[in-house]
C-alpha positions as CSV (number, residue, x, y, z in Angstrom):
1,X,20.9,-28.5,9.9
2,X,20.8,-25.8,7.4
3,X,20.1,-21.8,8.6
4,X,16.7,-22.0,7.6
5,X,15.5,-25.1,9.7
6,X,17.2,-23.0,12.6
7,X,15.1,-19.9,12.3
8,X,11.9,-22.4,11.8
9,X,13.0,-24.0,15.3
10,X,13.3,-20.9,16.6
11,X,10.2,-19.3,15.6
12,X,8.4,-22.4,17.1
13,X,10.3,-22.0,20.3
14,X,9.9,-17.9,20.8
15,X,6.9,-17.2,18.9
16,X,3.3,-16.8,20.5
17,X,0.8,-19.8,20.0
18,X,-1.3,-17.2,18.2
19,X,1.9,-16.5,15.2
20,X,1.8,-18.1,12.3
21,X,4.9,-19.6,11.4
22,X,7.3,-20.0,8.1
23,X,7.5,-24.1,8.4
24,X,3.7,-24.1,8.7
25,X,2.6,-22.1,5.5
26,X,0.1,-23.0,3.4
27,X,3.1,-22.6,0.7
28,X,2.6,-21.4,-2.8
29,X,0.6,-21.6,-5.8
30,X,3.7,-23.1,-7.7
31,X,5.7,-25.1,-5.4
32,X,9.8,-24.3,-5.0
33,X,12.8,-26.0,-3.4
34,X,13.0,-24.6,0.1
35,X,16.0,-21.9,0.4
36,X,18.6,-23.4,2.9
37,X,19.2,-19.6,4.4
38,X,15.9,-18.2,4.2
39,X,12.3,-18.8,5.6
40,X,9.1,-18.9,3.5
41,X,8.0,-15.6,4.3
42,X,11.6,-14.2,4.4
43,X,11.9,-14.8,1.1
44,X,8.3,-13.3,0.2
45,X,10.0,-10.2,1.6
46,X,13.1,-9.8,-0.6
47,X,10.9,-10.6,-3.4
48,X,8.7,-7.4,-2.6
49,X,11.5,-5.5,-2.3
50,X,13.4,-6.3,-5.5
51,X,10.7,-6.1,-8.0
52,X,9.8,-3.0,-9.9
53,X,6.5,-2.6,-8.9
54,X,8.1,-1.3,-5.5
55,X,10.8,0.6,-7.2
56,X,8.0,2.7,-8.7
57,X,6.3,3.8,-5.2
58,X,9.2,6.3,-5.0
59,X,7.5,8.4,-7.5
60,X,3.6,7.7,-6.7
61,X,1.6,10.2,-5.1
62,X,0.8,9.6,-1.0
63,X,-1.8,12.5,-0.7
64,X,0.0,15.7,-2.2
65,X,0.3,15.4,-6.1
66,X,3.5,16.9,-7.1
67,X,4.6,18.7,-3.5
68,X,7.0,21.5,-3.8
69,X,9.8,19.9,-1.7
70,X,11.7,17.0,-0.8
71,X,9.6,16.3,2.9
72,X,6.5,15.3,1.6
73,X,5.7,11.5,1.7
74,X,5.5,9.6,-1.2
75,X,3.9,6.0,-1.3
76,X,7.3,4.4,-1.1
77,X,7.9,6.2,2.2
78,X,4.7,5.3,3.3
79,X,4.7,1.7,2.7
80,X,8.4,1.8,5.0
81,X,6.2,3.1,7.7
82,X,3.7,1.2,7.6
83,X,6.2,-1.6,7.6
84,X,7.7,0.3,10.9
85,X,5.0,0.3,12.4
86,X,3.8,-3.2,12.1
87,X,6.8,-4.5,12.9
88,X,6.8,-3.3,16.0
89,X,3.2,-4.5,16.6
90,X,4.3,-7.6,15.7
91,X,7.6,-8.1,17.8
92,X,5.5,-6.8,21.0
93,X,3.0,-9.6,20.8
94,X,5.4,-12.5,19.6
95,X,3.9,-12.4,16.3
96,X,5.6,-13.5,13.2
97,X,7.9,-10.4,12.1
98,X,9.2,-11.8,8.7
99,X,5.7,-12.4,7.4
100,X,4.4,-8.8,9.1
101,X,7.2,-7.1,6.9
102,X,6.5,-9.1,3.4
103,X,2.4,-7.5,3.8
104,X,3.5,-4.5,4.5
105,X,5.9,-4.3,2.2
106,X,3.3,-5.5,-0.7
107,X,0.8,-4.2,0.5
108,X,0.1,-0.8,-2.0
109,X,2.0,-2.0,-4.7
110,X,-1.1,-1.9,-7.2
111,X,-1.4,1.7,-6.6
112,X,-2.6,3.7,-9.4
113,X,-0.6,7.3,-10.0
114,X,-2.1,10.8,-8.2
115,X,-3.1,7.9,-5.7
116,X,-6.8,7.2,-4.5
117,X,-7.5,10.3,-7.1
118,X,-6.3,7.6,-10.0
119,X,-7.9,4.5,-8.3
120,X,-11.4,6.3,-8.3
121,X,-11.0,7.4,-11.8
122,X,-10.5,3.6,-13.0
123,X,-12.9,1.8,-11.0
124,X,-15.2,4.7,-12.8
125,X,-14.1,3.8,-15.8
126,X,-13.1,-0.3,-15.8
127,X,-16.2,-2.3,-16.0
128,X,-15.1,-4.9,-13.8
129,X,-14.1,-1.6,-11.1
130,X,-10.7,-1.0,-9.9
131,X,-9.3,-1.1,-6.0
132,X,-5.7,-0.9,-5.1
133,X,-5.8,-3.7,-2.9
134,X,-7.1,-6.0,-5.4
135,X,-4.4,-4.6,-8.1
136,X,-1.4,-5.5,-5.4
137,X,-2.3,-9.0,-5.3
138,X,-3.0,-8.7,-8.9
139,X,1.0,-7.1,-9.8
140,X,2.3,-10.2,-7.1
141,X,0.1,-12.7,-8.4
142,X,0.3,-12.0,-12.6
143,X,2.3,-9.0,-13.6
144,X,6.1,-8.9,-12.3
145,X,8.8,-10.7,-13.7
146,X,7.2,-11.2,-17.0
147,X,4.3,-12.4,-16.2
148,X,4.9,-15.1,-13.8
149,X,4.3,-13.6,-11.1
150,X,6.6,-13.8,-7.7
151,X,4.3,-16.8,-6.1
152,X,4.2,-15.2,-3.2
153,X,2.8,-18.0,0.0
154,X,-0.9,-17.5,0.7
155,X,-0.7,-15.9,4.1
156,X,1.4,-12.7,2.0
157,X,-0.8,-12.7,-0.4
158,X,-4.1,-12.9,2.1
159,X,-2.2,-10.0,4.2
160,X,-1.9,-7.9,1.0
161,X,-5.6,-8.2,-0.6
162,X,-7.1,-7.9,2.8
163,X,-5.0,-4.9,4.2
164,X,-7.9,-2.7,3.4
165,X,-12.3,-3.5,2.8
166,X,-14.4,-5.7,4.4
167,X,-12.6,-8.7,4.5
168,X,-10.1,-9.0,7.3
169,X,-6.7,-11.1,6.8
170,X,-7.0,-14.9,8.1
171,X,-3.5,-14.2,10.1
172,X,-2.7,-12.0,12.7
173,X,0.1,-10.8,11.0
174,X,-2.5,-9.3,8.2
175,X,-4.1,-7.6,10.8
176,X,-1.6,-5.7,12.4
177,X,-0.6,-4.3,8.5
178,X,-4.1,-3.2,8.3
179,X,-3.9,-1.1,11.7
180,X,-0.7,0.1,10.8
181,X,-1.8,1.4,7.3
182,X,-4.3,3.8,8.6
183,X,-2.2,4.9,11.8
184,X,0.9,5.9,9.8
185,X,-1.5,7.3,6.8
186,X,-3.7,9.6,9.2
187,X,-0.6,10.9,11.1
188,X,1.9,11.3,8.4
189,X,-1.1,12.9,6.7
190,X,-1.5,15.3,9.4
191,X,2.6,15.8,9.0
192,X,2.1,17.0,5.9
193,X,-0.8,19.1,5.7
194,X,0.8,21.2,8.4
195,X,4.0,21.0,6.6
196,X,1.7,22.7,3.7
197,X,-0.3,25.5,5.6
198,X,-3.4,23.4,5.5
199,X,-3.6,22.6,9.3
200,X,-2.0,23.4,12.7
201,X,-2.0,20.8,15.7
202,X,-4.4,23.5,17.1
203,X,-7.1,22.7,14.6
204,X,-7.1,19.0,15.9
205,X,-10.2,18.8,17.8
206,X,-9.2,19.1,21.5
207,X,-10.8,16.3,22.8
208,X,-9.0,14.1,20.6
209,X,-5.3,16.1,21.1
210,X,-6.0,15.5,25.0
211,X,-7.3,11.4,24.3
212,X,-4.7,10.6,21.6
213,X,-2.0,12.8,22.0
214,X,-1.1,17.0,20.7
215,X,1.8,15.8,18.3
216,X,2.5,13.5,15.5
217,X,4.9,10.8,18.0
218,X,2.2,11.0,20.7
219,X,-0.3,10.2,18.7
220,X,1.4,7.3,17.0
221,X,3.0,5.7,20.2
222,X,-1.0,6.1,21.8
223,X,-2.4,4.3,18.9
224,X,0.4,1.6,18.7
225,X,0.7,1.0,22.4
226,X,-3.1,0.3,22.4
227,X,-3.4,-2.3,19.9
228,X,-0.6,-4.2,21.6
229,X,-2.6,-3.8,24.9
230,X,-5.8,-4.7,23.6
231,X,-4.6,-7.6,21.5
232,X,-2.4,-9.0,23.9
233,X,-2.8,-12.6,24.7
234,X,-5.8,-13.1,22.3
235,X,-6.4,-13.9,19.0
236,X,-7.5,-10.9,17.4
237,X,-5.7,-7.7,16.6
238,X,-8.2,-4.6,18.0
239,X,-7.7,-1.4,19.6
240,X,-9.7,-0.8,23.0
241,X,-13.1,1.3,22.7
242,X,-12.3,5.0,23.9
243,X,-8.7,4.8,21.7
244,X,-11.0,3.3,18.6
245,X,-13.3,5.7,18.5
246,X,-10.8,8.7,19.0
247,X,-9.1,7.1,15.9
248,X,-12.1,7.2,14.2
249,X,-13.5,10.4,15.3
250,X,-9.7,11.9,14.0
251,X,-10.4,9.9,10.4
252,X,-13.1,11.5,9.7
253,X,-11.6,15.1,10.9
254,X,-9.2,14.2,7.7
255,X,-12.1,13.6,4.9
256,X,-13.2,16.7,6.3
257,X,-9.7,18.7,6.6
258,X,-7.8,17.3,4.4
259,X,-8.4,14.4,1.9
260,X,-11.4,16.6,0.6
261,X,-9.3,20.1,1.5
262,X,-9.4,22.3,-2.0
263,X,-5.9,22.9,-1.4
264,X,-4.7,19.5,-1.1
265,X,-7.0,18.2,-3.7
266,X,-7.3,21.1,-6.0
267,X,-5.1,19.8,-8.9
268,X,-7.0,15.6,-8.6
269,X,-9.3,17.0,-11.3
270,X,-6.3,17.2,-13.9
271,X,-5.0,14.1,-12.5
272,X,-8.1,12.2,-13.3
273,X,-8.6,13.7,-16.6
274,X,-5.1,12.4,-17.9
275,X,-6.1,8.5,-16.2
276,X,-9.3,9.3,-18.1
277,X,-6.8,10.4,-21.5
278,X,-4.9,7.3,-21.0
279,X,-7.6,4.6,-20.6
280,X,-9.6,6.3,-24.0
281,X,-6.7,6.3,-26.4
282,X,-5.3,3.2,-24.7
283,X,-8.8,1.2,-25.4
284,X,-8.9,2.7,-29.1
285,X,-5.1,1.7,-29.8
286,X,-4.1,-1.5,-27.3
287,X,-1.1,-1.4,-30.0
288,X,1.0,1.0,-29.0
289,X,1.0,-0.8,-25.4
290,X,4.5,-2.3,-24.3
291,X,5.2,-5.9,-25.2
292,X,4.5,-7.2,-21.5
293,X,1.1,-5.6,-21.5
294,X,-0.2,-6.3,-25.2
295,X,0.5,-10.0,-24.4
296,X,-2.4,-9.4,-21.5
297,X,-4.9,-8.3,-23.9
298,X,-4.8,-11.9,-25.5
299,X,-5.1,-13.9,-22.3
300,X,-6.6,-11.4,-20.1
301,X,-8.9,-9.0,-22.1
302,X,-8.3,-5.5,-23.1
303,X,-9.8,-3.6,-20.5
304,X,-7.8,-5.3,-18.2
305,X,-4.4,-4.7,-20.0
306,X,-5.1,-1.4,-20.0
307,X,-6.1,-0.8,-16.3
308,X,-2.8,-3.2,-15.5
309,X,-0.4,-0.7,-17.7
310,X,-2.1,2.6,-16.4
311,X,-2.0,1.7,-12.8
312,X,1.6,1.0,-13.1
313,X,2.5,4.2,-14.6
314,X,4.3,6.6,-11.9
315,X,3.1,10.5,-11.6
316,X,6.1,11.7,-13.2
317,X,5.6,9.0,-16.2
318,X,2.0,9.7,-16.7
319,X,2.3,13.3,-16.5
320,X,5.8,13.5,-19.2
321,X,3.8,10.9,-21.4
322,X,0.3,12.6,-21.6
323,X,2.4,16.0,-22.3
324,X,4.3,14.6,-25.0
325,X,0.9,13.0,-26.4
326,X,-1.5,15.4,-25.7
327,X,-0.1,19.1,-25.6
328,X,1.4,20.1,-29.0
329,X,4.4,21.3,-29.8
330,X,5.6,25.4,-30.6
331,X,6.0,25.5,-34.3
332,X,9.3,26.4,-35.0
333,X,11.0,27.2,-38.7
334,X,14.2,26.2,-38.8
């Protein structure tokens, strides 16, 4: 018996009736030879982690564009906390781990640079609209390793398009990711605008300090403890009413704080004006995109080339790039 039927027995021994397990996937859009050492959605994970879409998160913005200092989170850290987060979730209720991991792993990938500030700005501008979630599955689905794709199975690739909107993942494991997004986002959010000067724990609402908890830890081990207690032994992943609305009550004390704070925000109308440089200049001169993208405007029009190469552009890129474009140079007699 090779290593991989072993962790497919024992998934089916240990694993909750509600999990959704590696030897029962709907499999891929491509089908592959089965890896003797790896599960299905094992393999989905090292995929995620090696391409270069991840690589990039490092330098995309989380909520701060350009922080001064090295403490601020970044969408790369993010995405690792997210994937803490639901992995604990997932271990808790006998859930599928491996296949929790590789969504939450994937799951921001198609993020734009200066963050939702650069997502707004394209679906502004693209025709068609632009959403992050829809670009992940996109970069899993069509854009990495030269176009093929990493034919990711279908419950990854459900978990990653459905981590945010309307539509709610068709596994459990998609679920949890989607929970854990917004409880590591609101609280690490929190982390940072006090780190910045934009909030103190005091200005938390008091009511929710006393239901949720007065610091950043509390507050994430209420929120995570509740969704394992509310979901527990059913087939849904929810939180419970009074810890629900608290959650919401303290996401809309961010749009209000924070995500629409002039001091957080205050530099998102220079970052939309260079997504806004890029996506003019790039529509006028598709030429002058890389090899890997101009092949996109044949098969897959030019608006979405464009959209595809912007969104994969890091702050640091797009910022170097539009200054080397855009500002001129001091005129210098030699």
């Amino acid at each position: 018996m090779d290593i991989r039927r072993e962790i497919e027995n024992r998934e089916r021994e240990s694993l909750s009736s509600f999990a959704a397990l590696a030897c029962r996937s709907a499999g891929r859009c491509r089908p592959e030879e089965e890896c003797d050492l790896r599960t299905c959605f094992q393999r989905d994970r090292d995929r995620i982690i090696h391409c270069g879409a991840f690589r990039r998160l490092k330098h995309k913005t989380q909520v701060f564009l350009s922080p001064e200092g090295d403490h601020y989170r970044t969408r790369l850290t993010h995405t690792l906390e997210v994937s803490q987060i639901a992995r604990t979730v997932a271990r808790a209720l006998r859930l599928n781990e491996d296949l929790t991991e590789a969504i939450a792993l994937g799951h921001d990938l198609g993020h734009t640079p200066f963050g939702h500030a650069g997502e707004r700005k394209l679906n502004e501008l693209c025709s068609t609209g632009f959403a992050h979630n829809e670009q992940s599955l996109r970069v899993v689905d069509r854009l990495e390793k030269d176009g093929r794709g990493l034919n990711l199975t279908a419950e990854v690739r459900d978990g990653i398009v459905c981590h945010t909107g309307p539509r709610r993942a068709a596994t459990l494991e998609g679920r949890i990711v989607a929970f854990a997004d917004r409880i590591a986002y609101m609280n690490h959010d929190i982390d940072d605008a006090i780190r910045a000067g934009i909030l103190t724990e005091e200005d938390i609402p008091a009511e929710l300090r006393k239901t949720l908890g007065g610091s950043k830890t509390v507050r994430i081990n209420t929120l995570v403890r509740d969704v394992i207690d509310a979901s527990r032994d059913t087939n849904d992943i929810r939180m419970s009413a009074e810890i629900g609305q608290a959650s919401d009550e303290l996401h809309a004390f961010m749009f209000r704080c924070v995500y629409t704070n002039p001091l957080a925000k205050g530099e998102e109308g220079k970052a939309q004006e260079i997504v806004a440089y890029f996506f003019r200049r790039l529509m006028n001169n598709t030429e002058v995109l890389p090899p890997d993208y101009s092949t996109l405007v044949q098969t897959d029009g030019r608006e979405r080339a464009v959209c595809d190469y912007i969104a994969s552009m890091t702050d640091n890129y797009c910022v170097r790039e539009y200054t080397r474009l855009a500002i001129p140079e001091s005129w210098q007699v030699l």
